[in-house]
Backbone as CSV, one residue per row, in Angstrom:
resi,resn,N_x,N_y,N_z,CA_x,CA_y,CA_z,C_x,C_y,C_z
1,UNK,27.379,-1.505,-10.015,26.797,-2.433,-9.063,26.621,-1.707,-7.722
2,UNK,25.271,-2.211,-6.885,25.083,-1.568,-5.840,25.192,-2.118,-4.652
3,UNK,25.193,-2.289,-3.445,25.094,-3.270,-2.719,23.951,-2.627,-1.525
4,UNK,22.651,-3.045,-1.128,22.335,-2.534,-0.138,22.294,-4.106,0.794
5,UNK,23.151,-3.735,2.324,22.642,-4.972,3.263,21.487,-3.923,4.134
6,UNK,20.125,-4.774,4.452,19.490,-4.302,5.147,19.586,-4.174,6.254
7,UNK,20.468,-5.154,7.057,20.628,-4.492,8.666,21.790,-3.803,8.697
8,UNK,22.484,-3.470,8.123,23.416,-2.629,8.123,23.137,-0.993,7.538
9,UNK,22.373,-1.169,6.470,21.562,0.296,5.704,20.150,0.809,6.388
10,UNK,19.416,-0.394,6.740,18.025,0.046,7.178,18.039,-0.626,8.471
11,UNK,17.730,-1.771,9.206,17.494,-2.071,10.147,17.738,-2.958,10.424
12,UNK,17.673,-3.629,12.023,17.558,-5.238,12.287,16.433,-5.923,12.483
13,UNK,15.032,-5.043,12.200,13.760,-5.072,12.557,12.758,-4.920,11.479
14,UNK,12.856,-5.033,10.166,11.745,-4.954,9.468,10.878,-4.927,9.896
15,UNK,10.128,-3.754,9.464,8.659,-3.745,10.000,7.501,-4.319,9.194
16,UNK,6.468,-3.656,9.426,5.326,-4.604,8.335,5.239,-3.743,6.847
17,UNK,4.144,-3.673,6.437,3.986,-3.476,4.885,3.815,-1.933,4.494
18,UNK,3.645,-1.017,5.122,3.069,0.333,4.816,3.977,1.566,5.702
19,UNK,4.580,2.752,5.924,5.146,3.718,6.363,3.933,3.682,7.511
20,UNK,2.716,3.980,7.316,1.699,4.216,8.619,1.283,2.650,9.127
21,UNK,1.841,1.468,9.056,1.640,0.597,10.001,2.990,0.510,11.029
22,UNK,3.712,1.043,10.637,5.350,1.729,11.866,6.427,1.953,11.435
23,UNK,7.908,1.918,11.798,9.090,2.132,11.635,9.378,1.020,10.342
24,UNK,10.338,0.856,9.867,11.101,-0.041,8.727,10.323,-0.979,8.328
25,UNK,9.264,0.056,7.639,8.345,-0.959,6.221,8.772,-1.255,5.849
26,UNK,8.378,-1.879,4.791,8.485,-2.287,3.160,8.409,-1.379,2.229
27,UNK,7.571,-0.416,2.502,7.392,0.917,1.554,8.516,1.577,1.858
28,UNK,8.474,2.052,2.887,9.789,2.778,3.138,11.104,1.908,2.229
29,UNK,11.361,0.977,2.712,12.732,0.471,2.096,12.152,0.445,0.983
30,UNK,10.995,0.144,0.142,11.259,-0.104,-1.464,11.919,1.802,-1.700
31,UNK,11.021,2.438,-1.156,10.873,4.532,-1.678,12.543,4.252,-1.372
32,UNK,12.918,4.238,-0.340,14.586,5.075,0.032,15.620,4.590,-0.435
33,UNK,15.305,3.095,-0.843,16.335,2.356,-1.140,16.896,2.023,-2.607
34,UNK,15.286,1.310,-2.955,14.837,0.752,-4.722,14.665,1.035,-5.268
35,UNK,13.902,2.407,-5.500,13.038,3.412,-6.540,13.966,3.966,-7.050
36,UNK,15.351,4.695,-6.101,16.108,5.275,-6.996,16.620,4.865,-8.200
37,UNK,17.517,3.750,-8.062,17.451,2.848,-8.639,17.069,2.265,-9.767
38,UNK,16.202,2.593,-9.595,15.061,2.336,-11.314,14.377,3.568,-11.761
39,UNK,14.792,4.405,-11.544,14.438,5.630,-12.529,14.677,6.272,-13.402
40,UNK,16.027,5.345,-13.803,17.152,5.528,-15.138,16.572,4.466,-15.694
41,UNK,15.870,4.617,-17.060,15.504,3.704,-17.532,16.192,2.644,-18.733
42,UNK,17.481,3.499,-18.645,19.048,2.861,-19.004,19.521,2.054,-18.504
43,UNK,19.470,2.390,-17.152,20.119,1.791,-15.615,20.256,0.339,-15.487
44,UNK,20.968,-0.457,-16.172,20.844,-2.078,-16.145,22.178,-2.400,-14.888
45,UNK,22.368,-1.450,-13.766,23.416,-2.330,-12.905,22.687,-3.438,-12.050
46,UNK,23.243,-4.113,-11.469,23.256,-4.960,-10.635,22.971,-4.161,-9.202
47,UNK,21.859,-5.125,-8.570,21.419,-4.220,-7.213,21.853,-5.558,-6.289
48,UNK,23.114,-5.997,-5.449,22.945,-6.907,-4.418,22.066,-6.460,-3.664
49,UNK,20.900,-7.268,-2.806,20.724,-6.897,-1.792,20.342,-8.392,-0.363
50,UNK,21.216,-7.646,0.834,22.018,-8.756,1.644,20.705,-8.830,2.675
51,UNK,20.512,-10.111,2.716,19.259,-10.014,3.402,19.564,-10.510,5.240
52,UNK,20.992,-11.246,5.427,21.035,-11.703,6.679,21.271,-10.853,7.737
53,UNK,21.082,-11.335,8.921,21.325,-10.255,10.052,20.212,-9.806,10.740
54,UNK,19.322,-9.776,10.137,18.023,-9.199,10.716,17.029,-9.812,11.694
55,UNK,16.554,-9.687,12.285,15.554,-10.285,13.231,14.350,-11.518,12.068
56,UNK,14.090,-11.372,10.856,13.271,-11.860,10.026,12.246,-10.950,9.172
57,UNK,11.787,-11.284,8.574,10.743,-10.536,7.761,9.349,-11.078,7.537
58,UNK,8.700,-10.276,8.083,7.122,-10.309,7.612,7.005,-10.582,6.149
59,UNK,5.754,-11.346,5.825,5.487,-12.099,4.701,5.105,-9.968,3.678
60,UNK,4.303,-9.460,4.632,4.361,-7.969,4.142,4.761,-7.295,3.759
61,UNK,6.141,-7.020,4.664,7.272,-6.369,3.821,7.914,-6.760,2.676
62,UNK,8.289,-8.146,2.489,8.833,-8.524,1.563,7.741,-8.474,0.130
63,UNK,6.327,-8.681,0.216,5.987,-7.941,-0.700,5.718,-6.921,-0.916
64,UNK,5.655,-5.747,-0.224,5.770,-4.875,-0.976,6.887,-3.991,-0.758
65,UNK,7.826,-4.402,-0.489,8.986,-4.118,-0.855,9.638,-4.391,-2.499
66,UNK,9.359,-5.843,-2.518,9.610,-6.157,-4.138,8.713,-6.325,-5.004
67,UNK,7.343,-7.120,-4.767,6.361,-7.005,-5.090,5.995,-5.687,-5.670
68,UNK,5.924,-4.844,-4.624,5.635,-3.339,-5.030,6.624,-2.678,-5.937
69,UNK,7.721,-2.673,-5.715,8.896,-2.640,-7.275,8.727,-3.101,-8.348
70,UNK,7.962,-4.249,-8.644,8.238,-4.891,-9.667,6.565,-4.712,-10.235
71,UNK,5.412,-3.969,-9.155,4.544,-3.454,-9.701,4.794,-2.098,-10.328
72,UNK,5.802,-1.056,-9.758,5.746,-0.054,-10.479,7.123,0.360,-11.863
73,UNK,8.210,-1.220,-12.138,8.840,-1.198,-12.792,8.947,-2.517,-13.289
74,UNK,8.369,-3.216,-13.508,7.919,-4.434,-14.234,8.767,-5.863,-13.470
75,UNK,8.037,-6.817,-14.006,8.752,-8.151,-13.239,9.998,-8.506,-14.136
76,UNK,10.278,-8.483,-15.117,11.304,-9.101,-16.100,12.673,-7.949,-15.514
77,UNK,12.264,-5.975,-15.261,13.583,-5.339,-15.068,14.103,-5.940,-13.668
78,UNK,13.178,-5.943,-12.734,13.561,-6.552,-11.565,14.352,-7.610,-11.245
79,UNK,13.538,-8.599,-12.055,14.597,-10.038,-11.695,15.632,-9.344,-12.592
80,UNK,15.786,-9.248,-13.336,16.858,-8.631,-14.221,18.146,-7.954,-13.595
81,UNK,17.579,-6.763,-12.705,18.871,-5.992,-11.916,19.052,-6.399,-10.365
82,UNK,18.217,-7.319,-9.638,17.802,-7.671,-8.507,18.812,-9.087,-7.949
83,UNK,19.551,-9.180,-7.159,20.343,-10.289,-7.073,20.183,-10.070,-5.170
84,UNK,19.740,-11.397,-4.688,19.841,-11.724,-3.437,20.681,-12.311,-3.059
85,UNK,21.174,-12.108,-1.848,22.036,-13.311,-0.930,21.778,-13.538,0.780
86,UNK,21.464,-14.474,0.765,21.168,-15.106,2.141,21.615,-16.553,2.299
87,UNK,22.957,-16.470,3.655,23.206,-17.527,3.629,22.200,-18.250,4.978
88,UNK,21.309,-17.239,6.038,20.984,-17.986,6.967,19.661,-18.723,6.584
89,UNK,18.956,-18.299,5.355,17.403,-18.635,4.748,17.777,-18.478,3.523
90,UNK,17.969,-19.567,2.894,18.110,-19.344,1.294,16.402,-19.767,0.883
91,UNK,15.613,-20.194,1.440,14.064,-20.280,1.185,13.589,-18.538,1.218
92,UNK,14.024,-17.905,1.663,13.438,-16.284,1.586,14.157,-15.961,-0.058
93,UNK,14.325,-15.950,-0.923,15.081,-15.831,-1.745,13.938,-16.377,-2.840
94,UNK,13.469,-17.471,-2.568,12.656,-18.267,-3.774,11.612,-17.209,-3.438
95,UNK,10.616,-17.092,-2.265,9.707,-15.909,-1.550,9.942,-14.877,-2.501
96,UNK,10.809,-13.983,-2.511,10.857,-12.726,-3.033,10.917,-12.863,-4.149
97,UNK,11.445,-13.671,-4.400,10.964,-13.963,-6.635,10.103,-14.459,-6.461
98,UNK,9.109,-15.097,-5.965,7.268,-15.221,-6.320,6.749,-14.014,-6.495
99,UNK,7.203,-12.941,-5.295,6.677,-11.950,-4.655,6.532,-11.159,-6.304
100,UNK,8.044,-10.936,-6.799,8.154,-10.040,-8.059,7.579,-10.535,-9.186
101,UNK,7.609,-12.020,-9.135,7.360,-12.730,-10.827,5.258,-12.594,-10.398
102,UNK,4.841,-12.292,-9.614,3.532,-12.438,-9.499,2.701,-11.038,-8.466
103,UNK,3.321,-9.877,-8.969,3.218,-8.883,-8.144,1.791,-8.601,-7.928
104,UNK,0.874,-9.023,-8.379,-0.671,-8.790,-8.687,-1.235,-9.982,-7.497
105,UNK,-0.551,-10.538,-6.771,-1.025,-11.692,-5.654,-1.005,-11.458,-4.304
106,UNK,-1.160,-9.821,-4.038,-0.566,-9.116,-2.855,-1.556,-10.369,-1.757
């Protein structure tokens, strides 16, 4: 099992959707964080990842952060090894499983 919290690992500032639209994409955190992650195609642990603390998230990042994961390692492994927790927005939580169960809706 893994645990990444994002303001504690990456930032308090999510940025928007792409490395060249600024600092703490979505790309970035899916590449540094997620990808590893799924490149064992064995690899069935558990990924927490802690979403509170942060300033909020762009509708952007969050897809392609997971969205974009679950385009380049399918929607079923994702929800599969992918476990959220947010106690200040538990509505961002339903968000990011649309994001993965419908990755083709960028």
């Amino acid at each position: 099992m893994t645990t990444i919290n994002i303001l504690k690992d990456f930032t308090r500032t999510p940025g928007a959707r792409f490395i060249t639209d600024g600092q703490y994409s979505g790309e970035e955190f899916r590449e540094k964080f997620l990808e590893g992650h799924f490149k064992d195609p064995n690899d069935n642990s558990k990924i927490i990842i802690i979403l509170d603390g942060t300033e909020g998230y762009a509708t952007s990042f969050l897809e392609e952060a997971f969205g974009g994961l679950a385009r380049k390692y399918g929607t079923k492994r994702c929800l599969d090894r992918l476990e959220f927790i947010s106690n200040e927005d538990k509505l961002i939580i339903d968000e990011i499983k649309s994001y993965i169960e419908h990755p083709d809706n960028e």
